[in-house]
C-alpha positions as CSV (number, residue, x, y, z in Angstrom):
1,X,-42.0,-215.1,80.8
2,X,-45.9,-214.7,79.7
3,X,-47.5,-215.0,76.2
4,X,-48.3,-211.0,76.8
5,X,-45.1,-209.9,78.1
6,X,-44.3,-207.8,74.8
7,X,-47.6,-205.7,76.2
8,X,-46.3,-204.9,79.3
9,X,-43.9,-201.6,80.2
10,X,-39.9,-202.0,78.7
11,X,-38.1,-201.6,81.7
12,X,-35.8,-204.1,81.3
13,X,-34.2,-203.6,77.9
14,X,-32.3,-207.1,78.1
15,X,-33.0,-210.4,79.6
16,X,-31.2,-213.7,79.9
17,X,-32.7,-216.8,79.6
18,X,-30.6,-219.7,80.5
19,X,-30.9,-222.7,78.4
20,X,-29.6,-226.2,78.4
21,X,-25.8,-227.3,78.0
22,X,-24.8,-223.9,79.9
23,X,-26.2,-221.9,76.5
24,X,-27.8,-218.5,77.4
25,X,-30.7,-216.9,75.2
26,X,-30.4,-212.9,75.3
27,X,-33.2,-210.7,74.4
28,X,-32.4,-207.3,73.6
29,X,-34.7,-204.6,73.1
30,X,-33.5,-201.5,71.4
31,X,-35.4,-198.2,69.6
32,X,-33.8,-200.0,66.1
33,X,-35.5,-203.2,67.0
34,X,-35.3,-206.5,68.7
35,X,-32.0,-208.8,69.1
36,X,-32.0,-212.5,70.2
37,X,-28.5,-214.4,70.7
38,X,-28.0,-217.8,71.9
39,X,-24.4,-217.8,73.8
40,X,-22.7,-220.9,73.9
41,X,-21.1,-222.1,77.1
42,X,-18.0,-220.7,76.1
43,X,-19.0,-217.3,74.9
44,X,-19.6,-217.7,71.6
45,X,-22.6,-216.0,70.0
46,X,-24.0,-219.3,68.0
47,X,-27.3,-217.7,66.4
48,X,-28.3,-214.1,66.0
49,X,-31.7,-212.7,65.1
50,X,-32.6,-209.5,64.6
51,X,-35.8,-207.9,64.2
52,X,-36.1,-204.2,62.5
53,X,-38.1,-202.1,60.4
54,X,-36.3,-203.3,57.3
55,X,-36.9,-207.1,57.9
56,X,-35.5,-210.1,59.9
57,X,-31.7,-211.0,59.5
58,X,-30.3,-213.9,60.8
59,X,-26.9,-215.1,61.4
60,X,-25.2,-218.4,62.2
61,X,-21.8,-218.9,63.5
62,X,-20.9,-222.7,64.3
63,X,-17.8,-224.7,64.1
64,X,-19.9,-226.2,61.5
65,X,-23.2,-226.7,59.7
66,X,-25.3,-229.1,57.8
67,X,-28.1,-228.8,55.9
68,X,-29.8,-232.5,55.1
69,X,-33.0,-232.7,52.7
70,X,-34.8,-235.6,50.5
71,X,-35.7,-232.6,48.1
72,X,-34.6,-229.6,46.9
73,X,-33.0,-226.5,48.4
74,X,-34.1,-223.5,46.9
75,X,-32.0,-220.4,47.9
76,X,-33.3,-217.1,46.1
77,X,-32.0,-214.1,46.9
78,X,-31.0,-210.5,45.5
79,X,-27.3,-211.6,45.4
80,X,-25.6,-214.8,46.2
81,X,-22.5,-214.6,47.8
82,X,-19.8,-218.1,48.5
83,X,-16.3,-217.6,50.1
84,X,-14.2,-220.8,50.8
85,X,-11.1,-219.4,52.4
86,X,-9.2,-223.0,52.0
87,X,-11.4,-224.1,48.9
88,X,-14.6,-224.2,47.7
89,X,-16.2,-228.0,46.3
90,X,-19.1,-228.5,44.0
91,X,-19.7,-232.0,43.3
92,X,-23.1,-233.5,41.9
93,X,-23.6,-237.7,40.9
94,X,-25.4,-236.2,38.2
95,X,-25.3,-233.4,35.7
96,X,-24.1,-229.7,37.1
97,X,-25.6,-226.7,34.8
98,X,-24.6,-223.5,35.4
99,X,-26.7,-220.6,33.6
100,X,-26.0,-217.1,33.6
101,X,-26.1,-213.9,30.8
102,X,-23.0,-213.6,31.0
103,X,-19.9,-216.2,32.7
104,X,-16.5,-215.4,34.1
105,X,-13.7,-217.8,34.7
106,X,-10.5,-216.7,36.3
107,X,-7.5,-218.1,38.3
108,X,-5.7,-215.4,39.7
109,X,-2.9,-217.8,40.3
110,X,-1.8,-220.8,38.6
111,X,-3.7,-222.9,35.8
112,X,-7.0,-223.3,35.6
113,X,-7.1,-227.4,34.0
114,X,-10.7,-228.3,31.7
115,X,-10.5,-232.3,31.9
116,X,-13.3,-234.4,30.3
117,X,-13.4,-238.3,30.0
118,X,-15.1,-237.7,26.7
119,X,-15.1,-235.0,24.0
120,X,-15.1,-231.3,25.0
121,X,-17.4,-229.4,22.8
122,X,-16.5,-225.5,22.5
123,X,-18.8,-223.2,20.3
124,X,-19.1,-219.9,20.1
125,X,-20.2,-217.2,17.7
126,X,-16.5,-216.2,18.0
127,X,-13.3,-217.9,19.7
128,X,-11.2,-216.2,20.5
129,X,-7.5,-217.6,22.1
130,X,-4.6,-215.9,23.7
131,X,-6.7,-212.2,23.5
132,X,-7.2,-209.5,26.0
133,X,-10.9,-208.2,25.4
């Protein structure tokens, strides 16, 4: 491939690239946009880009992934979705604050357990206990 092959005539509306450790990089060219996949050896679409009118979206699939970092990560987006399907951890060595307008806490099975080595402070304009809003 050449630095001006995106110049050139589209007759070949997907390519193969074949990358070390048996991985393959496809490049897809479509009327929506571009796609690029990296295909592990066994078939298994590790990394997806695509690139459209509306903006770049990647997506990662891996057995697993981590992210490593002296500083901060910074995530900022519209909407922030998590999904654990066997659990979801949060742990910090130092203080956690979470900030919102408004907070929701709900178990939709079993307890949910508030456990403090020290006081636990409520304070509210109202509390309310054992009330439906």
């Amino acid at each position: 491939m050449t630095e001006r092959e995106d110049s050139q005539p589209n007759d070949q509306p997907t390519r193969s690239l074949a990358l070390a450790a048996s991985h393959t990089l496809h490049m897809e060219r479509t009327e929506g946009g571009d796609t690029l996949r990296i295909q592990t050896a066994n078939g298994m679409i590790a990394v997806t880009l695509q690139i459209t009118e509306r903006g770049v979206h990647i997506e990662l699939a891996a057995a697993e992934l981590a992210v490593r970092t002296e500083g901060e990560v910074r995530v900022d987006a519209g909407r922030i979705r998590l999904h654990g399907r066997d659990g979801v951890d949060i742990t910090s060595d130092g203080p956690l604050a979470l900030t919102a307008d408004e907070q929701r806490l709900r178990a939709t099975r079993g307890d949910i357990a508030l456990e403090a080595n020290d006081d636990v402070t409520l304070d509210g304009e109202r509390v309310r206990l054992n009330c439906a809003k």
